[in-house]
TIZA-368323 format. One record per residue (C-alpha): z, y, x; residue number from 1. Coordinates in steps of 0.2 Angstrom, whole numbers. Example, Ala and Ser with C-alpha at 12.3 -4.5 7.8 and 13.67 -1.06 7.14 Angstrom:
% residues 2
<r><pz>39</pz><py>-22</py><px>62</px><resi>1</resi></r>
<r><pz>36</pz><py>-5</py><px>68</px><resi>2</resi></r>
% end
This chain:
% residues 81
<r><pz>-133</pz><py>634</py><px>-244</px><resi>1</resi></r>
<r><pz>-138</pz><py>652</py><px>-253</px><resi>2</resi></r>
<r><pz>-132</pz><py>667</py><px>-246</px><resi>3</resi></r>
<r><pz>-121</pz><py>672</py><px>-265</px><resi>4</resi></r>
<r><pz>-116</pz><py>689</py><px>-257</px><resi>5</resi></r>
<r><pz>-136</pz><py>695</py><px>-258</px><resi>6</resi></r>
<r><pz>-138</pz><py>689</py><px>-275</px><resi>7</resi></r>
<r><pz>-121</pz><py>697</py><px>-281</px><resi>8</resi></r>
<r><pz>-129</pz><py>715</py><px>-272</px><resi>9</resi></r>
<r><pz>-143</pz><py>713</py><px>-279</px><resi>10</resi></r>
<r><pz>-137</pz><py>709</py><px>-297</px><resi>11</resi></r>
<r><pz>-125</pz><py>722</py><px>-295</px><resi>12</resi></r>
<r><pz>-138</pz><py>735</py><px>-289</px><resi>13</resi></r>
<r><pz>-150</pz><py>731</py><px>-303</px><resi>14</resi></r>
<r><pz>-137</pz><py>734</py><px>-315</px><resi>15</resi></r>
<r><pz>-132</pz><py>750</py><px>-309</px><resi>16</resi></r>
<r><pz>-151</pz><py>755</py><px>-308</px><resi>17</resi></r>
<r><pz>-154</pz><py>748</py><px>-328</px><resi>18</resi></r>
<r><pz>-141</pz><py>759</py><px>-333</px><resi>19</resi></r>
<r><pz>-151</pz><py>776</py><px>-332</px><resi>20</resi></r>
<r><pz>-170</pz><py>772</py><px>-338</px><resi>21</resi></r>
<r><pz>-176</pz><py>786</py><px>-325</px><resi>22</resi></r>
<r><pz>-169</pz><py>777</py><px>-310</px><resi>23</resi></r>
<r><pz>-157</pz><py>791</py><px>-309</px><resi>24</resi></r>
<r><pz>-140</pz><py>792</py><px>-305</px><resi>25</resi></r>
<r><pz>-132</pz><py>796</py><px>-324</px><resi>26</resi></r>
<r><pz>-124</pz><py>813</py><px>-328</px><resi>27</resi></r>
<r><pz>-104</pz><py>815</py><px>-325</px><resi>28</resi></r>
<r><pz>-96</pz><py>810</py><px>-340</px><resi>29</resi></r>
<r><pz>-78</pz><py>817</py><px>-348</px><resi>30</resi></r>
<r><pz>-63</pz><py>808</py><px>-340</px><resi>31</resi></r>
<r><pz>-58</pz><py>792</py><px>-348</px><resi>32</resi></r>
<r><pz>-44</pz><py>790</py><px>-359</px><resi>33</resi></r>
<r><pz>-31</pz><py>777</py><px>-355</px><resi>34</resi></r>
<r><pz>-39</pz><py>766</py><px>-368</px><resi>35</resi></r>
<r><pz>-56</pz><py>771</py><px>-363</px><resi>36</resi></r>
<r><pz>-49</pz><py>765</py><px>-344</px><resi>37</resi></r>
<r><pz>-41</pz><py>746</py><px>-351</px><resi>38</resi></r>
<r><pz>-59</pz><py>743</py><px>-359</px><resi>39</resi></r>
<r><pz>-67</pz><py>748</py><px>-342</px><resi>40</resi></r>
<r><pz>-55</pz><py>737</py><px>-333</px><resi>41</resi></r>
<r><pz>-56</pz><py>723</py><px>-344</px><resi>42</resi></r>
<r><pz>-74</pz><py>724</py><px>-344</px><resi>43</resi></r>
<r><pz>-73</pz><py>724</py><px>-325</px><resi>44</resi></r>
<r><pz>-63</pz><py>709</py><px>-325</px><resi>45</resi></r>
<r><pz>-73</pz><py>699</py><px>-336</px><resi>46</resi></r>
<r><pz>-90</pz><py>704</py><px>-326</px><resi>47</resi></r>
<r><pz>-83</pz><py>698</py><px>-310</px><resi>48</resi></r>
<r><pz>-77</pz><py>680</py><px>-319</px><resi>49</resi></r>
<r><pz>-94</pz><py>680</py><px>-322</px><resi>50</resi></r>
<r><pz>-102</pz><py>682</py><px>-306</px><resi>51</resi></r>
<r><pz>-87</pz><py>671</py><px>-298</px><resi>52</resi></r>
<r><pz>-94</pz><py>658</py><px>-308</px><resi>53</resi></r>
<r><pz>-113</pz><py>660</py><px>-304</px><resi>54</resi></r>
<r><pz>-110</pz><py>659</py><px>-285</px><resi>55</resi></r>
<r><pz>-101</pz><py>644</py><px>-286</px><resi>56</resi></r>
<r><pz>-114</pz><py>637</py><px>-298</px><resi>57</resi></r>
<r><pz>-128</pz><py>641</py><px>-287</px><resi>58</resi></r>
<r><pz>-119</pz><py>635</py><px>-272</px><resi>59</resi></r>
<r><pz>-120</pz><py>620</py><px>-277</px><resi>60</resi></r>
<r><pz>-139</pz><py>619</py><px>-278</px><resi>61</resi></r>
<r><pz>-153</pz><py>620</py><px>-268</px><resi>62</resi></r>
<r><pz>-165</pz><py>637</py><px>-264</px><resi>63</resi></r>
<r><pz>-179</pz><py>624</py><px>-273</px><resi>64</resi></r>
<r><pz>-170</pz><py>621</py><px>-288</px><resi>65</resi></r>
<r><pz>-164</pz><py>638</py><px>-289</px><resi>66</resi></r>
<r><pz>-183</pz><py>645</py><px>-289</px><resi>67</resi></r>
<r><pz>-189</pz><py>632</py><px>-298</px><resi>68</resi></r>
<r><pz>-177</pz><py>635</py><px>-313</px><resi>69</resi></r>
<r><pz>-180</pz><py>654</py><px>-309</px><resi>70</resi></r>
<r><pz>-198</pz><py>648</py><px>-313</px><resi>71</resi></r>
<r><pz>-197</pz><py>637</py><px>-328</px><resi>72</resi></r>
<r><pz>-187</pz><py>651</py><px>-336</px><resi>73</resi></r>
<r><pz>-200</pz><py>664</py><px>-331</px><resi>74</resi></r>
<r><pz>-214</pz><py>652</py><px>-341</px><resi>75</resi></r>
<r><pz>-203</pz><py>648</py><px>-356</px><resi>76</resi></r>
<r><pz>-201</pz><py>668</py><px>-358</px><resi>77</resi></r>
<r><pz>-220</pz><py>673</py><px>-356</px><resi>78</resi></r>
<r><pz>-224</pz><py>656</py><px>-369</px><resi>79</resi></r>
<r><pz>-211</pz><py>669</py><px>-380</px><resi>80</resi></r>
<r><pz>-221</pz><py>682</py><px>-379</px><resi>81</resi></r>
% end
């Protein structure tokens, strides 16, 4: 079975580094308002649905078929390009 809690860190870690283009951590901002806060919360909430749903899709393949999905979709993207 694939180790989901690596894949969520590592997801989760290369979304944080995406966020800032120079790999550094981003400035402080102003304080959130209260709607600023729901939208954060919300979008929290609805990134965390998504990850739930990844692990228990992937748990339910292989490591092969995982990589070799990683792999067709790899090719299709480059044939894109």
């Amino acid at each position: 079975m694939l180790d989901t809690s690596v894949v969520t860190s590592s997801a989760i870690e290369g979304v944080a580094m995406s966020a800032s283009k120079s790999g550094k951590p981003a400035k402080k901002s102003k304080p959130q308002t209260n709607a600023e806060s729901r939208k954060s919360a919300d979008w929290q909430k609805r990134f965390n649905n998504v990850l739930r749903k990844i692990q228990v899709r992937s748990s339910q393949l292989t490591p092969e078929e995982i990589e070799a999905d990683i792999t067709r979709a790899v090719r299709e993207v480059r044939r894109r390009a």
